[in-house]
C-alpha positions, 0 to 999 in steps of 0.5 A: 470488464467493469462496466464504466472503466475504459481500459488502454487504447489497444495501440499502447497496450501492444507496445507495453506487450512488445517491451516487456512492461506488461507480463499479462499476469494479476497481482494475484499470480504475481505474488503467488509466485513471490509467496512460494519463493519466498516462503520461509523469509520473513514477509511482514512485521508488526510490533511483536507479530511476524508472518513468513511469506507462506503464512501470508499466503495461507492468511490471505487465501483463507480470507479470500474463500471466506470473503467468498462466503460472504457474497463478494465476487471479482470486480466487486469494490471493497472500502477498506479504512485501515491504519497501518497494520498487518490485517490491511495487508493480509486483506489487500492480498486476499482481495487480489486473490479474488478479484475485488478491487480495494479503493485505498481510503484512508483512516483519517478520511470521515463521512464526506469521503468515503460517502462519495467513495461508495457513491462513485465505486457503488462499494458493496463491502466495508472494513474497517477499525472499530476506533482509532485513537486521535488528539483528544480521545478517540473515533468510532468508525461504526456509526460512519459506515453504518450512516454511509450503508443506510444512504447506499444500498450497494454497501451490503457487507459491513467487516470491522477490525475488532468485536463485532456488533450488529450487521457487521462480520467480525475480520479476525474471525473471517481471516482465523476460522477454517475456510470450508471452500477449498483453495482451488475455488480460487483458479475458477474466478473470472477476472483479468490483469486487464481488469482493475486491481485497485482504484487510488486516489487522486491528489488533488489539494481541492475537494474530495479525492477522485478514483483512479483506476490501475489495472493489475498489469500496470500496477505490478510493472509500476512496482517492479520498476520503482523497487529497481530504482530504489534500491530493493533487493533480497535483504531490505527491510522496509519501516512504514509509517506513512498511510499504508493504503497511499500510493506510494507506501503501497506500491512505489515500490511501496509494500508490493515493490518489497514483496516481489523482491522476498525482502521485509516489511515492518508496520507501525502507526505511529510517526513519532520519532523515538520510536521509529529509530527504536524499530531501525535499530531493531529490524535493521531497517534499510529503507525509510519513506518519508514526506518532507515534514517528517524527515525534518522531525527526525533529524531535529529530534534529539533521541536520534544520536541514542540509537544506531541509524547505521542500517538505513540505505535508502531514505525516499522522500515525496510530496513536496520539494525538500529543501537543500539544508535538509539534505545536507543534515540528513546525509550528516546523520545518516551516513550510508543513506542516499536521499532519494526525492521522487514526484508521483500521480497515482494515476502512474507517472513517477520520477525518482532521483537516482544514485548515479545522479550527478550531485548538482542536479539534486539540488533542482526540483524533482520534477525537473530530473530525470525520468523513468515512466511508461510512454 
């Protein structure tokens, strides 16, 4: 067990068990599952690059013995900074795979973030993009990590996105060269679905976030239920654009919640509106995740009557009570979309308005619905 973590009171742990909530499985053998029968469908989009769900199973196995290579063990804690893209993914899989746990940090967290993420998780590996573009130019992220490295002796790996320099390994090196381990390497890691699969972050709107620690057992049945609730099934497309590492992109039902269901993710990085009616229109999209704020860009901007929204079944909005003439607007423009708001903590509880809700009862906060969670 991960020194400091303090696991469930052993009391809701039985119960869990005994409802059938926890399968006492990791997220890897979880979506092992899910890889094999799903293997020719399409599992993730990103621009003009596609992955079946057996090549990202073979991408992420192949890292995942690499990443061995380089020294990382289960329960070691990973510090990924990645923009939406399909290499995040393909690392969060192989991670799984070998025990480590991911903290989902942000691409627009700086030095003061994830300092104190490597501080609190003593974070022995770092990835990240060599810049990503912002208003006004760009940002590098090497010199960051390099200053973080130089204050934690844990952080020992560094693994940019990108042409590597000195002290960093190169990631689409890592997850293109041949693995020398074999993959049954794999079965031999000592790690558990009790263990930590990832910490998130808390939400607080004061301060540096915390860490919060999911175990595999709670965060695949979290998945499973919020996909149930969305709406998920075989043939949905889901476009994301908000941060990919958040925890509802993630896992509410998020990347996760699709995959147990063979359906298909498109990425993209950008939250402009053109575009994203561009990529619904192209891939079918069925689900959209979206803030408030975001939504409001959307339905006010005027491109949206040149393209085809007809797809769209599902429009899952959190963060913020949306108000009532968003609503009524969006249920205008998207015609066989229901809009579902839904509150969550990244430390588990979630809430979601679901389609049998009486119509006079979405009007009300989220909060004040109704409620599925773990009790």
């Amino acid at each position: 067990m991960l020194d400091g973590f303090v696991p469930f009171p052993p009391e809701f742990a039985e119960r869990y068990r005994a409802r059938g909530w926890w399968a006492d499985r990791t997220l890897a053998q979880e979506f092992s599952a899910a890889f094999v029968r799903h293997a020719p469908r399409t599992a993730l989009i990103d621009g003009e690059r596609r992955w079946t769900y057996a090549q990202l199973d073979a991408a992420s196995t192949n890292l995942a013995l690499n990443l061995l290579d380089l020294g990382l063990q289960p329960l070691d804690r990973v510090l990924p900074v990645l923009p939406n893209v399909a290499e995040f993914v393909i690392l969060y899989f192989a991670l799984q795979k070998i025990g480590c746990i991911p903290i989902a940090a942000l691409v627009t967290h700086r030095h003061a973030e994830l300092n104190q993420f490597t501080r609190l998780s003593q974070a022995r590996c770092a990835v990240y993009p060599d810049q990503v573009r912002e208003s006004g130019g760009s940002f590098r992220f090497g010199p960051v990590i390099e200053r973080v490295q130089a204050e934690h002796a844990c952080l020992q790996l560094r693994i940019v996105l990108g042409q590597a320099g000195p002290g960093e390994h190169s990631r689409l090196d890592l997850i293109e060269r041949p693995a020398r381990r074999p993959r049954s390497d794999l079965a031999t890691l000592a790690f558990g679905p009790t263990d930590p699969c990832i910490f998130q972050l808390s939400g607080g709107t004061t301060g540096i976030p915390k860490l919060i620690p999911r175990t595999h057992n709670d965060y695949a049945y979290n998945s499973k239920v919020a996909s149930e609730v969305a709406g998920v099934a075989q043939d949905s497309v889901l476009l994301l654009v908000l941060p990919i590492a958040h925890n509802l992109p993630l896992a509410c039902p998020g990347i996760q919640g699709f995959l147990f269901h063979g359906a298909t993710v498109v990425l993209h990085a950008s939250t402009r509106p053109e575009p994203m009616f561009q990529l619904i229109e192209r891939h079918g999209v069925t689900h959209l995740k979206v803030v408030p704020a975001l939504l409001i860009r959307l339905i006010n901007d005027p491109a949206i009557g040149d393209y085809d929204r007809g797809s769209v079944q599902q429009i899952q909005s959190g963060g913020q009570r949306m108000q009532p003439e968003v609503r009524i607007r969006t249920r205008q423009l998207f015609p066989n979309a229901f809009v579902q708001e839904n509150f969550g903590m990244s430390e588990g509880l979630l809430m979601f308005v679901r389609q049998a809700t009486p119509r006079r009862c979405c009007w009300k906060p989220a909060a004040a619905r109704c409620a599925r969670t773990m009790r």
